[in-house]
Steps between C-alpha positions, in 0.01 A plus 500: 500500500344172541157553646448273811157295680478428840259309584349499855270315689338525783254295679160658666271300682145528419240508727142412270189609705418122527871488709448803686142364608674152593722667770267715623265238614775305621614752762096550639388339807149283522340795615623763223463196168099512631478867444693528199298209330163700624662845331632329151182293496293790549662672200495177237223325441662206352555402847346281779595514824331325854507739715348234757868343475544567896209278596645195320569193675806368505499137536772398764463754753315239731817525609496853593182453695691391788717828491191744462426622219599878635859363566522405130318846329391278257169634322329154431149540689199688345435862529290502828806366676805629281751622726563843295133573590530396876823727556274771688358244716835391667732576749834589559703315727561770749161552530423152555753491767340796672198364517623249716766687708170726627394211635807437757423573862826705463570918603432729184902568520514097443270432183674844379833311533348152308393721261817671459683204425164336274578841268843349425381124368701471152245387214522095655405645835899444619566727757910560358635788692768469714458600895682829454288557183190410712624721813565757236127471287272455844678762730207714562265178656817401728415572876821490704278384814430197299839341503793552231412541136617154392238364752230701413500395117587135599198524679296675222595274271390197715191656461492565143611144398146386709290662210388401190619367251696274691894549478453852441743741677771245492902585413599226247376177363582278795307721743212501301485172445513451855220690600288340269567173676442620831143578382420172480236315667601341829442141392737546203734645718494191708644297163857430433422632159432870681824430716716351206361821254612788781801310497603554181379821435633650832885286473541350147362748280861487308497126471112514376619794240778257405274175460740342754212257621754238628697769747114594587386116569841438694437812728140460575556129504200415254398273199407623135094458613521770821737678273288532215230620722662696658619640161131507355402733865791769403368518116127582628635831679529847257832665421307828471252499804265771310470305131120413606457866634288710229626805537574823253898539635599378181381586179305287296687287229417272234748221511574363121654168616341227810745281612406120594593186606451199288637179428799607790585787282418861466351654203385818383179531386328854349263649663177590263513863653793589386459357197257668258251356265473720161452424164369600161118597466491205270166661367647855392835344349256201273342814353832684459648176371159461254538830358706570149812665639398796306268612723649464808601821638896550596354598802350216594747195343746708725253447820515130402836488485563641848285228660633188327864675665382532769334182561848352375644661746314427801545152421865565472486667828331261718694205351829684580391588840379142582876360360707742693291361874519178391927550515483674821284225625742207385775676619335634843335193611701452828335887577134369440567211690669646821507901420804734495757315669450282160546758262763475250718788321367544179573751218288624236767373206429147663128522387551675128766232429311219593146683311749653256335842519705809629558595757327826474168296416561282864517850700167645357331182558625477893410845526105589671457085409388306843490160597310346840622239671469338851788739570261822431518663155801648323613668215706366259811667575494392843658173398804676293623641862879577545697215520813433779859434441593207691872462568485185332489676171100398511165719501211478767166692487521810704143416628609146599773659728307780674203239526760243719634776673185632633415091588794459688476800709121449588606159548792580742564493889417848654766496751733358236443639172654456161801680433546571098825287540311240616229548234758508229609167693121315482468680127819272398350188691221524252680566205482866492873656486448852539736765665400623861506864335181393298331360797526853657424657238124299431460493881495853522252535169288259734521736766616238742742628757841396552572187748606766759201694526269168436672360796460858729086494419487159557639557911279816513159302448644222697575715793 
């Protein structure tokens, strides 16, 4: 009998310790990299690291002055002022509310009400319940001898959208925006700018989302100058009324990535907090490096070891970071310009082809990584959202569609609201084919109601 080989092969993947250490830091937030660097510093002396990283300036966030620097969480003052070490000093929201609904000349039963409905703010200070949902949430404060339910929390809510910050308690965009420009000072209001601005944001919010600037000239019968200032009155008022508010609601993060504005183009730029300073104790390692190998210990030419890794692979981490934000920002600059209703769909394989990493590497670095922006601040991931089958055979951005949606029906007529035929109808006339099933479907994650019920609460608080 002939003896017989077989030879077989098979293929393991090695993970070396430098590897393993390479996606672990990947996959760490801001916050969680500072403590790890304090914990493998601690335990290798080969290795420097400024733990005064926080309090570095970074150089464009002039910029970000205008915002506040509590809207941004950035840590870039010194330590007498850092935000982590104010936290204990500020406020929530409610509470700041509260203060000021005390002050109402209103019945205890009242404020209680105001206060209800200030306890169910989202994180923007949005008020996005439904009526039924509201009726449902404030039951207890509802006096029947005060008129029907719906007119009680209209009421409230008048009330609540007088406080500060101004556009707080408001339903959707368009609302808020609205209130903000009612707060105006009585000689602006006496402007065509003020009159042209309402305009816009209380009828054409659809044809502002769209850019349609000629439709908006035509119907307000104005030239490019009172558009444009116009225009330049709508961009001074907040998408999220609270963003100046310093308050504890959320908790505190270190974004890695500021967003600005130059040369007419977005860009990504890191921000120092996020990204750590550490290097080689160049004293210890010019000894090490001085000594006859003989006499180094294992022990210790290990130790070195570790921190020239690890200092590789900080490097590596940061630089991979900074690549991946600088795609989403080339690809995402319609969101930083005008905010969801911009956003694109984008997929993760999109990014790893174009930085030829895998696709594996893309989803630890959008994971617990954060960008600000004028927008607010985000994780990564937010910008890989589900994307929308359009019957065209096309994609849209799932955000995009929910974000028009919830513009068109804070931008409709009360006593004739939007049916989801007819938003499929003004989706198409704006180049968005998408079935009237998917309408419904995003209206109801939006928790708007449908045009029946709209239209019903619209003739109650008319009546």
């Amino acid at each position: 009998m002939k003896a017989s080989i077989n030879l077989g092969f098979t293929q393991n993947l090695v993970l070396t310790p430098q590897l393993q250490q390479s996606i672990k830091l990947l996959q760490l937030s801001a916050n969680e990299l500072e403590q790890e660097l304090i914990n493998l510093t601690e335990a290798n002396p080969f290795l420097e690291f400024d733990s005064e990283m926080s309090a570095a300036p970074l150089e464009p966030l002039p910029y970000l002055s205008n915002l506040s620097s509590s809207s941004s969480k950035v840590n870039i003052t010194d330590d007498e002022n850092d935000p982590i070490n104010q936290v204990a000093q500020k406020t929530s929201l409610f509470d700041h509310l509260l203060d000021q609904i005390k002050l109402f000349r209103l019945s205890p039963e009242e404020k209680a009400l105001i206060a209800s409905l200030a306890g169910n703010l989202d994180e923007k200070g949005y008020l996005r319940l439904s009526m039924d949902e509201l009726i449902e949430e404030v039951a207890f404060y509802l006096d029947p001898e005060n008129g029907s339910p719906t007119q009680q929390i209209q009421r409230a809510i008048s009330y609540l959208q007088q406080l500060d910050p101004v556009g707080v308690g408001a339903r959707d965009l368009a609302e808020c925006l609205q209130i903000q420009l009612k707060q105006f000072s009585a000689t602006l209001k006496d402007t065509p700018t003020w009159a042209h601005g309402t305009r816009i944001v209380t009828e054409l919010l659809l044809e502002l989302s769209n850019q349609d600037y000629s439709q908006i000239k035509k119907i307000l019968r104005i030239n490019d100058a009172e558009l444009g200032q116009a225009l330049k009155l709508i961009r001074s008022l907040k998408h999220n009324p609270v963003e100046h508010l310093e308050t504890t609601s959320d908790p505190l993060l270190t974004p890695d990535i500021v967003i600005k504005k130059s040369q007419g183009k977005w860009q990504a730029l890191p921000n120092p907090a996020a990204f750590p300073k550490i290097s080689l104790h160049q004293e210890y390692s010019k000894i090490i490096e001085a000594s006859k190998k003989s006499s180094v210990s294992e022990g210790i030419a290990q130790k070195l070891q570790e921190a020239r890794w690890l200092v590789k692979n900080i490097v590596q981490r940061n630089e991979t970071i900074l690549q991946v934000a600088n795609e989403i920002v080339k690809m995402q600059q319609n969101f930083f310009e005008y905010g969801p209703i911009g956003m694109r769909p984008m997929v993760l394989r999109e990014i790893a082809e174009r930085l030829e990493l895998h696709e594996s590497t893309i989803s630890r670095v959008t994971t617990q990584k954060y960008l600000t922006c004028l927008q607010g601040t985000f994780e990564f991931k937010y910008f890989f959202g589900s994307q929308v089958q359009t019957e065209t055979g096309g994609t849209v951005s799932s955000t995009a569609i929910r974000t028009l949606i919830a513009q068109m029906v804070g931008a409709e007529n009360p006593k004739k609201p939007l049916s989801d035929s007819k938003i499929v109808q003004l989706m198409a006339d704006q180049g968005f084919i998408v079935a009237r099933r998917t309408i419904a479907k995003y209206r109801d994650s939006l928790k708007i109601l449908p045009v029946h019920l709209r239209k019903a609460n619209a003739l109650v608080e008319m009546a």
